[in-house]
N, C-alpha and C positions, 0 to 999 in steps of 0.2 A: 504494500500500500504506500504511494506516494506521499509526501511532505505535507502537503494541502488536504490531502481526504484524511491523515489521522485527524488534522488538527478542526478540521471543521468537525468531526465526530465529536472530537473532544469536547471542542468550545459548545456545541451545540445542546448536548448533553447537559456540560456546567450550565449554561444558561437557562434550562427549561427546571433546574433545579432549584438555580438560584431564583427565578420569576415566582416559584411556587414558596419561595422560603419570606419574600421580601414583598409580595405583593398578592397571592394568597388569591384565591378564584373572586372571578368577578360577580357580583351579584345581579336579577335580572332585575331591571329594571320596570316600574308597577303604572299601568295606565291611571293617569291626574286625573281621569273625568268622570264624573258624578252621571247614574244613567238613573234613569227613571226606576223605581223598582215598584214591584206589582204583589197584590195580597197573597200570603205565604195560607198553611194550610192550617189548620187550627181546630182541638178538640172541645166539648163541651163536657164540664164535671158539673157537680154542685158545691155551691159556699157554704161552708162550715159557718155556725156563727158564730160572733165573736163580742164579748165581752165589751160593754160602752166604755169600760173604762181604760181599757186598754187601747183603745183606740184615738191616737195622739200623732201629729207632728211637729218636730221640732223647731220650734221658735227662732223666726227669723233664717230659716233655710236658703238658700240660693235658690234661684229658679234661671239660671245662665244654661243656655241649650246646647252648650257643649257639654264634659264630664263632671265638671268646673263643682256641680252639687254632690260629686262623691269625695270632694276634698276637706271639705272645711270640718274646724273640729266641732266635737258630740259631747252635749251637756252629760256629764259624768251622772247627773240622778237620771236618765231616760235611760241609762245604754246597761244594758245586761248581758254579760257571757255564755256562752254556751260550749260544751266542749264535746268534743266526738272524737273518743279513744278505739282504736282498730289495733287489729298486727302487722299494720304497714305504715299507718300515719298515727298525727295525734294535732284535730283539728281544734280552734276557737273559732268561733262564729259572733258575731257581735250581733244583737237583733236590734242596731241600726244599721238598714240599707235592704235589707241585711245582708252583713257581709265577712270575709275568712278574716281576719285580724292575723291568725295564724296559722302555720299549713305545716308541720314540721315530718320531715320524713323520715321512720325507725331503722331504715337498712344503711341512710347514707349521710355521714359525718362531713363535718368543714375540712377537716385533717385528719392525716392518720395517727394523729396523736389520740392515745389511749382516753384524756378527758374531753375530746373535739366534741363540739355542741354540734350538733342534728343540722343538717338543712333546711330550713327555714324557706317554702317558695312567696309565700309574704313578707318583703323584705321591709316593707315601710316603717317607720317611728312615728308615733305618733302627731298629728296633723298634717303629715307630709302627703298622705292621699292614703288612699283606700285598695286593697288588690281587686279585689273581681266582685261586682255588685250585679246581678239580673233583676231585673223587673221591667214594669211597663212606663215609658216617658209620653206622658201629654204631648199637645203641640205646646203648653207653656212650660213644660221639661219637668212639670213637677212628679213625682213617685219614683225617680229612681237616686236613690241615695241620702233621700232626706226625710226618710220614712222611720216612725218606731214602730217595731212590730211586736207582738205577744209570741212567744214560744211556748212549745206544749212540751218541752224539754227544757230541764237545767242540763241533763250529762246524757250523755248516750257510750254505752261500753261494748265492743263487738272483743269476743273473741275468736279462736278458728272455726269454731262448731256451729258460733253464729248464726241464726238467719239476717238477711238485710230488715237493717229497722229506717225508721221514716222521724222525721224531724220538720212539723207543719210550723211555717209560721205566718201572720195573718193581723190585717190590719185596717183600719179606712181614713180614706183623705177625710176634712174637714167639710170638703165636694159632696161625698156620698160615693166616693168612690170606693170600691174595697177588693183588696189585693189579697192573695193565698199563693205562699211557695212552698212548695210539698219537695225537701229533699231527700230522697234513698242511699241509704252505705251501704257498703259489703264488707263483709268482712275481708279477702282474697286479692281486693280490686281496687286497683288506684279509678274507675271509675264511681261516680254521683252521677245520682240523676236527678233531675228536678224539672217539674212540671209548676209555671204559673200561671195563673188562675186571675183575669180579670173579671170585674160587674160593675157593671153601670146602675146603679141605684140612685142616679136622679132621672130627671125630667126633659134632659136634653140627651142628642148623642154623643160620642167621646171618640175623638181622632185622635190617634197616638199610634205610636211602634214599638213592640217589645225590642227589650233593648239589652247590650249586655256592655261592661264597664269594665276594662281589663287595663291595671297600670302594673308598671314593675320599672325597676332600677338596675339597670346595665351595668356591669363592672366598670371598672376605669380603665383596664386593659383586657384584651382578647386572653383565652389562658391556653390558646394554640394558633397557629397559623393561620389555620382553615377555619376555626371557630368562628360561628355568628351569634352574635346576641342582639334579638330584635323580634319584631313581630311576622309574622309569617302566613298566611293565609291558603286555604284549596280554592282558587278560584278556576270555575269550569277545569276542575278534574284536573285541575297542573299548579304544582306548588310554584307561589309567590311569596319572596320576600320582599316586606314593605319597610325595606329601613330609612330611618329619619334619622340626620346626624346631625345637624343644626339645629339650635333653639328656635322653635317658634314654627321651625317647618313642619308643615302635613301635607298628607299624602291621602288619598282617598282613592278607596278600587269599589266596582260595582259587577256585581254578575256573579252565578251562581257559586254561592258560600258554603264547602261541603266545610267548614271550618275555620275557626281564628283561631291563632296561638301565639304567644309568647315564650319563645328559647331561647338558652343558653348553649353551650359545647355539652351539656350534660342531663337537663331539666328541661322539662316545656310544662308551662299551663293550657291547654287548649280545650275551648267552646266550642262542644258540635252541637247544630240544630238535629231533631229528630229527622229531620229529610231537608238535605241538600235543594235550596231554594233562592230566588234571587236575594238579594241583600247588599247593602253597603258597611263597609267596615273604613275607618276614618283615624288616622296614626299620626301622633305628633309628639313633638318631644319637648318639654317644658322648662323652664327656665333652674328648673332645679336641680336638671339633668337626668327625671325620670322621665318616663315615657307612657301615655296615654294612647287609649286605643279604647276607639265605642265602637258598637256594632250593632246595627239597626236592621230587622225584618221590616218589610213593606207595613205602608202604613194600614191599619184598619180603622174602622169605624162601630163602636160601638152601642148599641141602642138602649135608651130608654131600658133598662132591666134585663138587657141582654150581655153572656157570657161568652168572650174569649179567650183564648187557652194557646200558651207556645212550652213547648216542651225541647229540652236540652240534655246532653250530659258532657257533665268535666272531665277530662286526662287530667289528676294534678300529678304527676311523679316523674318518673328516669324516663332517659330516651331510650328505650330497649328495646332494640328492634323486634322480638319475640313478643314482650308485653303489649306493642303496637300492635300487629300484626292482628295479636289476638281478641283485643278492643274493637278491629274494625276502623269503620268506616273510612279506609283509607289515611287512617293515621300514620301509618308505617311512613308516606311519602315526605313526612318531616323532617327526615331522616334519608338527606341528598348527598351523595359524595361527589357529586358535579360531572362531568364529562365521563369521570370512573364509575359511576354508578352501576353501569352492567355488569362490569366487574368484581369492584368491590362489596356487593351485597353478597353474591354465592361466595365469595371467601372470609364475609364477614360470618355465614351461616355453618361454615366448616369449625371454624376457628369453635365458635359455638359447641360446634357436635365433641370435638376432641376435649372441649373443656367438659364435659358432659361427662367424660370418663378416668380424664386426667385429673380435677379437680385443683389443675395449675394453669394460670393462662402463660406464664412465660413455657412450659414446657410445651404448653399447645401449640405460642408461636414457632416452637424447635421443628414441630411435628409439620406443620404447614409451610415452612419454609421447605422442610422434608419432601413433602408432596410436589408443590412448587417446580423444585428440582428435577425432579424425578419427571412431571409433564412436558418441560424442556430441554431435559437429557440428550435427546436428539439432534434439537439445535445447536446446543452449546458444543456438544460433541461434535459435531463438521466445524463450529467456528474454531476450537481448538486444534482439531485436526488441520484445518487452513492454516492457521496461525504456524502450526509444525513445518507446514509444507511451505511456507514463505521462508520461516528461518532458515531453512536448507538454500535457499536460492540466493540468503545475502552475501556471502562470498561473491557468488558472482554479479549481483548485484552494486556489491563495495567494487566492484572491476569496472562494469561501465558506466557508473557516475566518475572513477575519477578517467576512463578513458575520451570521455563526451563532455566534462566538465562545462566544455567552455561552448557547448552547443546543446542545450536543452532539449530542441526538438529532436533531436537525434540520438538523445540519453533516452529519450520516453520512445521513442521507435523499438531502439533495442529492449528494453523491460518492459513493454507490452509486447513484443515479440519472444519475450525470455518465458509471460507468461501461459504465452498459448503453447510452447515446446513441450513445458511441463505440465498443461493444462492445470494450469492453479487458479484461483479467482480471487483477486484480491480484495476485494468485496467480502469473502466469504469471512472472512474473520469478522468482520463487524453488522452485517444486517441480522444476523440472528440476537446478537446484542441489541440492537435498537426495537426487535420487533418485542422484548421482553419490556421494555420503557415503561410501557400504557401498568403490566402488572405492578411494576415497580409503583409508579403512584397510585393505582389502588390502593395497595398496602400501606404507602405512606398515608391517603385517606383515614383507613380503617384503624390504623394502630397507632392514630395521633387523637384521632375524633370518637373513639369506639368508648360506651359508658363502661360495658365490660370491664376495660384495664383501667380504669381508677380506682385507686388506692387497691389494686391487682397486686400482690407478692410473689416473687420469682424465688431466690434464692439470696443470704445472706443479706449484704447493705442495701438489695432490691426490691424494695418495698412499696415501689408503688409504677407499676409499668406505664404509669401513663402521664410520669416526669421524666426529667434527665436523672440519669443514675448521678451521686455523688457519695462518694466513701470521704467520711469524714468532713465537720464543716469550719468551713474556715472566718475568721471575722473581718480577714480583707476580700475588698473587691480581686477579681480576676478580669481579665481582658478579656473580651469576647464569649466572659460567661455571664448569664444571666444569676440570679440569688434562687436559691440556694447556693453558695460556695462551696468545691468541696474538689477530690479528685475523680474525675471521670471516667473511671476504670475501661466500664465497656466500652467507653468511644474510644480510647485508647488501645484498648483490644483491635478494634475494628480497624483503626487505622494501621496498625502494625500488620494485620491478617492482611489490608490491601494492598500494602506494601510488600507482603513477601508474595502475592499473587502477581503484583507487576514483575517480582524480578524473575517470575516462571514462563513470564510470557514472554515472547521471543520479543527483543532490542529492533527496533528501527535501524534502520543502516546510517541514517542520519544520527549524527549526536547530538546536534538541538532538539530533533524528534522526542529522542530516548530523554532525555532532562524536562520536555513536555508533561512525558507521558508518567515518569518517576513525582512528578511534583503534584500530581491527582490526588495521590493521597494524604497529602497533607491539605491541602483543600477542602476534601471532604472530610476529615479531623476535624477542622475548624467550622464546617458546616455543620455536622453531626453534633457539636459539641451540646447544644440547649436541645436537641429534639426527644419527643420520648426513650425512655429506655428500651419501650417494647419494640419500636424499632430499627433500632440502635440492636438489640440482639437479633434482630431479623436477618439486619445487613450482613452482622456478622457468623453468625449461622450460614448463610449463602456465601460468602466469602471463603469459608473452610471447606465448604463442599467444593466451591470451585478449583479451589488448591487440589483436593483429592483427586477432584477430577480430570483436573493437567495431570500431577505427577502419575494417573494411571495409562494415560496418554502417552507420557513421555516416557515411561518403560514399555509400552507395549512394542511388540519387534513391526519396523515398518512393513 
């Protein structure tokens, strides 16, 4: 292979790594225009009733028609707790709005430190806004957010034997309007469901839209590459992210809403309607650097003592593609690894299966690097084989570069003529290499983004696959490391493995070549250095296989 074709592999390679390290997939971009939306579908119950005296709103409420009324703070003597203990979460419920105050998740900790506090998907502080509020907004915006309601529950306790129990709560404007939300736990099930319940108990009819009020507060930094934290939406059957990065900016998409949500690299809250209908959903990001997001069914009308009804259910929990999957309604597709997507799902579902019986993810990523290999053995095997058959030819090679030295066209005459003698391709060493690329970023997707490997232990100071490993920590900065400080054994591994793979591979004839090609691995040392560990031992798991697999190459009798 000439001078120019290693180096464009090379460079082209670096570059399609470093783009993905430094600039991270692009997002699509979400239609600005508000469309007309049409009456959604809607059941009829009966209203429980409900006690005069419980029937109250809050004094001096907002009635601003944005979300603006689920923020402001709640007289301490109207607002009353409710708490809903499961074997997966451990909710508070405020029965003003009513709304989550707190969502705390039992499987998944802040840290892997031994006293690390629970995940928290309500991350607000008091007056700072409200997480998820549903109910029905007038055209004057009153009833959602600025409602007290009566609860038929102080506590509700599920354990595994549980049946799902129900949590009513229930209220009336000053209007004569009166609200009913009926929410369902499970024991098993990061799903709720919840059906409200409007009546018009005056004299006139009632235009309005059920409505759902979704805010949350983004980190200050991504905690991967590829991570997105923002809101997210199925609209007409294809995920859309609707992110807002400036204060004050919104965004608004219209058209059928199989879903809103709110994610993280790890968490999502998301609203599905009982049936996939048109809708407007409206995102914007606040000066406090949280982020809002309403979501409105078509408007209805409701009559003189007539009842309509919108029914929903929550995702609060882990992005787990399995958990998804099995929720339905298309949830899985929140859960994008971009162009690699075809990809990286069937190897995200392997990685799965072997954890299933390994009951280690790093041993599973051993195993799947394993397979990996073994699918491309083929390939790799003629590129090394090429590779063999080119170093036999640089002798003579080294002969008519310095015989043509000073006449190029007639240097590349002869060595394409050297190549068809021996029929070698010098090609062949490197398209089996680039056709493997596409897996290679799968994998980087999957075992940077995957819930799986957080706070995942492998072995020894490998405690959490889905950081950079570091042995020991240190209390200075490092150059080109991110904090935690410490030594990065397995990138250090990796890069020593890819360094004794270069010196297996046969030397360019050129010696600026060979110093190109020698100086890769320190590159990717310094690239690798912050990326997960799981695939940090990906890399280097394949990097020994490929060693093996030259040096059985390079004894085998030609």
């Amino acid at each position: 292979m000439d001078k120019k074709t290693i180096i464009a592999f090379a460079l082209s390679f670096v570059v399609l790594v470093g783009w993905s390290f430094f600039f991270g997939p692009t997002k699509d971009q979400v239609p600005t225009e508000q469309k007309t939306a049409s009456q959604g579908t809607l059941k009829d119950q009966p209203v429980q009733s409900v006690p005069a005296q419980t029937l109250q709103k809050i004094p001096g409420a907002s009635s601003d028609s944005s979300v603006q009324a689920a923020v402001g703070p709640v007289p301490r003597a109207d607002e009353k707790e409710i708490t809903v203990d499961t074997p997966l979460y451990k909710a508070v419920f405020s029965n003003v709005g009513p709304t989550i105050k707190s969502f705390k998740l039992k499987k998944y900790t802040q840290t892997i430190a031994v006293d690390s506090p629970l995940i928290d998907l309500a991350t607000f502080k008091d007056g700072m806004g409200r997480y998820l509020i549903t109910g029905f907004q007038d055209q004057a915006a009153n009833g959602l957010g600025n409602l007290v309601f009566h609860a038929d529950h102080d506590v509700i306790r599920l354990n595994p034997a549980s049946s799902p129990e129900k949590l009513i709560f229930q209220t009336q404007t000053e209007e004569g309007i009166v609200l009913v939300q009926t929410f369902r736990f499970y024991p098993d099930q990061y799903r709720i469901d919840l059906k409200v319940d409007v009546t018009n108990r005056t004299a006139t009819p009632l235009t309005g839209s059920f409505a759902v009020s979704l805010m949350a507060m983004p980190p200050e930094k991504k905690s991967s590459y590829y991570s997105y934290d923002g809101f997210a939406v199925l609209l007409d059957d294809k995920l859309e992210e609707t992110e807002v990065e400036d204060v004050n900016e919104e965004k608004t998409v219209s058209g059928k809403l199989g879903w809103v949500a709110y994610e993280d690299n790890f968490f999502i809250s998301a609203v599905v309607p009982e049936v996939a209908e048109k809708g407007t959903f409206r995102a914007q990001k606040l000066s406090s650097g949280a982020l809002k997001g309403l979501y409105l069914l078509p408007p209805v009308t409701i009559d003189p003592l007539g009842l309509q009804s919108a029914q929903y259910e929550y995702y609060l929990g882990p992005r787990d593609l399995g958990i998804m999957k099995t929720f339905g309604k298309n949830l899985e597709q929140a859960i994008n690894f971009g162009w690699t997507d075809i990809i990286a799902k069937p190897l995200l579902y392997i990685l799965r299966f072997f954890y299933d019986y390994i009951h280690n993810y790093g041993v599973s990523i051993i195993l799947l690097t394993v397979l990996v290999k073994i699918l491309f053995w083929p390939l790799t095997h003629k590129s090394y084989k090429s590779m063999n058959e080119m170093k036999k030819l640089q002798p003579m090679m080294t002969k008519i570069r310095e015989k043509h030295k000073n006449d190029k066209q007639k240097m590349n005459q002869e060595i394409m003529g050297l190549y068809k003698t021996y029929k070698v391709n010098p090609m062949g060493g490197c398209l089996p290499m680039v056709i493997q690329i596409p897996v290679f970023f799968a994998l980087f997707r999957v075992l940077g983004n995957c819930i799986e490997l957080r706070h995942a232990p492998f072995v020894f100071w490998i405690n959490d696959l889905s950081a950079p490993d570091r042995l020991f920590h240190f209390s200075f900065q490092v150059p080109f490391m991110t904090p935690p400080y410490g030594i990065p054994v397995l990138t250090l591994l990796m890069g020593a493995s890819m360094f004794l793979q270069q010196k297996m591979t046969p030397t360019p004839g050129d010696p600026a070549q060979a110093k190109i090609m020698m100086f890769l691995p320190v590159i990717f040392t310094f690239m690798f250095i912050n990326f997960p560990s799981g695939l940090v031992l990906y890399w280097l798991v394949n990097n020994l296989l490929s060693i093996g697999q030259q040096y059985r190459i390079h004894k085998s009798p030609a």
